[in-house]
N, C-alpha and C positions, 0 to 999 in steps of 0.2 A: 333464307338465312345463309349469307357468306360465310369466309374464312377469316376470323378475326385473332390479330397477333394476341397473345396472353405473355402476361410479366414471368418473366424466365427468373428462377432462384437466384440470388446473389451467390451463392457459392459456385453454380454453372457457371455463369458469366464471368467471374473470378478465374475458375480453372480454365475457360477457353478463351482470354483477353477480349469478351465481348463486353462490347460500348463504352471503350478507354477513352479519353477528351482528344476528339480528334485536331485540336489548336496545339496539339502537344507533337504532333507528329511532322517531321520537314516534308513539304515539296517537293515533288523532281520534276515533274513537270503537268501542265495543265492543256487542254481544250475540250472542243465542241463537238460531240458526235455519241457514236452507243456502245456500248462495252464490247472491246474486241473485235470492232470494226476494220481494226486496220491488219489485225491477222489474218481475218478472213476473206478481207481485198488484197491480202498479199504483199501490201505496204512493211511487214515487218516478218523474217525471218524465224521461225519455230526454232527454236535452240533443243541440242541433243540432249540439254538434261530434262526441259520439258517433254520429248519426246519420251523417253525413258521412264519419267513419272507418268505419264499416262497410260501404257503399255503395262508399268507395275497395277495400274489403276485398276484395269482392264484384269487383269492375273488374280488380283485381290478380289475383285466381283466375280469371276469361275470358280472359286473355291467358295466365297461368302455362299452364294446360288448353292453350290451343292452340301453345304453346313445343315440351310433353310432344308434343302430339300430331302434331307436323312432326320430333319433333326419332327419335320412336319408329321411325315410318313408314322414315325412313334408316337408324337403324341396326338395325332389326330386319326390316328388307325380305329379307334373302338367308336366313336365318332362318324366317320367314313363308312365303314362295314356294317353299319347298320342301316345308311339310305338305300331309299328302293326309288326306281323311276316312277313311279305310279304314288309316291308319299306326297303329299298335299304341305296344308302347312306346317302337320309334324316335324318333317325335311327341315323344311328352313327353321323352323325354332332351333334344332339338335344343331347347324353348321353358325345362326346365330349366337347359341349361348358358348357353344364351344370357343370362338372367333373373342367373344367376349371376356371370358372366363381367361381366357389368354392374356387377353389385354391387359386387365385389372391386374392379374400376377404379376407385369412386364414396368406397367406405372409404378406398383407400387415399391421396387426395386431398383427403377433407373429412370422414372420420372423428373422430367428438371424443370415442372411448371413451377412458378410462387406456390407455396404449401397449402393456401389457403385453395386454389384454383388446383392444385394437383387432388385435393380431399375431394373437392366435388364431385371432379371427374370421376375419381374412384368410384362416390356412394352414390352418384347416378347412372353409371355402368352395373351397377348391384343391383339397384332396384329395378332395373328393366332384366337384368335375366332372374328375379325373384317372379317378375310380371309374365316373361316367357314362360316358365315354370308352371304358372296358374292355368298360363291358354295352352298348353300342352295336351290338354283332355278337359276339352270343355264342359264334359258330363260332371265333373268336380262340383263347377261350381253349383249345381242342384244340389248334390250328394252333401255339400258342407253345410247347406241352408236346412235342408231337410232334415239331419243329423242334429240340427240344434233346435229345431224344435221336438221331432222327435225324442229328445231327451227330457221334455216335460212332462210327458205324457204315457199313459201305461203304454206296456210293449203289447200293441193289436196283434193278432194273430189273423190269419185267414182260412178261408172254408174250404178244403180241397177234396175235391170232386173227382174218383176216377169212373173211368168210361169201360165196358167192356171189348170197346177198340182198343184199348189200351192209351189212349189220351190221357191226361191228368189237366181239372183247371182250377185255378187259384183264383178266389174272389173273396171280396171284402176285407171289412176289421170286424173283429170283437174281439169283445173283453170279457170275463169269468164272471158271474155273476151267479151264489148259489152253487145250485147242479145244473147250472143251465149258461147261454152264454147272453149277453148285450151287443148288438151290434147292427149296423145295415151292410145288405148286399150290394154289390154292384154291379152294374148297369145298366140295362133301360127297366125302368121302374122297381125300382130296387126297394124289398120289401123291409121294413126294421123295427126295433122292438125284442123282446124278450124271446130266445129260441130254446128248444129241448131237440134232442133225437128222441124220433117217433119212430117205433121201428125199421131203426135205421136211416131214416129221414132225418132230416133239419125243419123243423118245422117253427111255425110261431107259438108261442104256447104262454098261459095266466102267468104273470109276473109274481113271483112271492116277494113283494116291496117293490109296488109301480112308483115311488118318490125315487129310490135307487136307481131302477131300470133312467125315468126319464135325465135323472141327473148325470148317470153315462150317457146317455145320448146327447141332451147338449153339449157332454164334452169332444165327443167324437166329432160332432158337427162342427166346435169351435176346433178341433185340430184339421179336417179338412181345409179350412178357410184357413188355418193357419198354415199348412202345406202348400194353398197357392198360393197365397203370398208369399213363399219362401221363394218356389216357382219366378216367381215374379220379380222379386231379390235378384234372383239368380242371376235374369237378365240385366239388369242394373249393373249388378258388379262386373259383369264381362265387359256391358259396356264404356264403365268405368275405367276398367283396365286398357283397354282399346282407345280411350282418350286420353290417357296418363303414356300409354306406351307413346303416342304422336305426339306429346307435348316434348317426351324424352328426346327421342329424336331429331325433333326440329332443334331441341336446344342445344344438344351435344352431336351429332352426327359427323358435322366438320371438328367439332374441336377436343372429342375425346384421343385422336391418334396424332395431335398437333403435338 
């Protein structure tokens, strides 16, 4: 994907007499060769007022450079002071969106694309640091698929186990059921069904409404299945985002700072 020109605003062009009818314009004189050929072979004499605008030129760009360089320092301090060498691609998201976030404010105040081509620019510079935003903490995108299904479902609790080492472990779901709870355990052959404390224990114990008990459990069973596939989701939409971010790019890369 090159650098391709884009249609400049008719009031730009307006203000800096660009693309007047050059059949309007006199002659002074014509030939054959490359811009500025013959100053740099020495054929033509540099004039003192040229000399002078260039030298201003020069004066104007040490100050420009030290504007940039007071004006970066502010607003890209909070930015800045939080990279670490060792940041992955946390790092590059924070100096992308920043870098970005910049841009958008800059177009949408002194952009001089066609209006139609400056809006693009804009909302597809939004939508790739909305997408940086997402791959910023990839655990999200679990946390947001899981959060929605777990919203249909009763809030499971889990079974926690302390240790007289003083460990603690958290296992399973259940749900209330009665004086007793519905739920299975987890992990290798994880037992389920209807539980009591038995002197102190968790034990399995007579269901008082084995229709109840089994109708929690299919539900539970449909929310695991429904947990990985969220799982599963999960990965989808990162990879989603990861092909939406590459489309962005390719398509604007060169020509969102044009």
């Amino acid at each position: 994907m090159l650098l391709k020109s884009q249609p400049l605003d008719p009031k730009f062009c307006e203000k800096f007499k660009l693309g007047d009818d050059e059949s309007e314009r006199k002659i002074k004189s014509q030939h054959i060769g490359k811009m500025f050929d013959d100053i740099l072979d020495g054929k033509r004499k540099i004039g003192l007022k040229t000399r002078i605008g260039w030298i201003w030129r020069d004066i104007k760009g040490v100050f420009y450079d030290m504007k940039y360089a007071v004006r970066n320092r502010l607003k890209w301090r909070k930015s800045i002071s939080g990279l670490r060498p060792w940041e992955g691609f946390d790092g590059l998201i924070t100096v992308m969106q920043a870098h970005l976030r910049d841009y958008i404010t800059t177009e949408e105040k002194y952009g001089h694309s066609l209006e139609e081509y400056k809006n693009k620019k804009i909302a597809t510079a939004k939508e790739t640091v909305e997408i940086l935003e997402r791959m910023r903490e990839p655990i999200d995108y679990s946390i947001k698929r899981r959060d929605e299904v777990e919203s249909r479902y009763p809030k499971y609790q889990s079974l926690i186990t302390k240790y007289e080492s003083g460990s603690t472990l958290c296992s399973g779901d259940f749900v209330v059921q009665d004086n007793g709870w519905v739920g299975m355990e987890s992990g290798k052959d994880p037992r389920r069904g209807y539980f009591e404390f038995v002197n102190g224990c968790f034990e399995l114990a007579e269901s008082p409404d084995q229709t109840e008990t089994d109708r929690l459990l299919a539900e539970l069973m449909q929310y695991h299945e429904e947990i990985d596939n969220a799982y599963g989701q999960a990965d989808i939409d990162s990879d989603n985002d990861f092909e939406r971010l590459g489309e962005l790019l390719k398509e604007n890369f060169y020509t969102w700072w044009d």
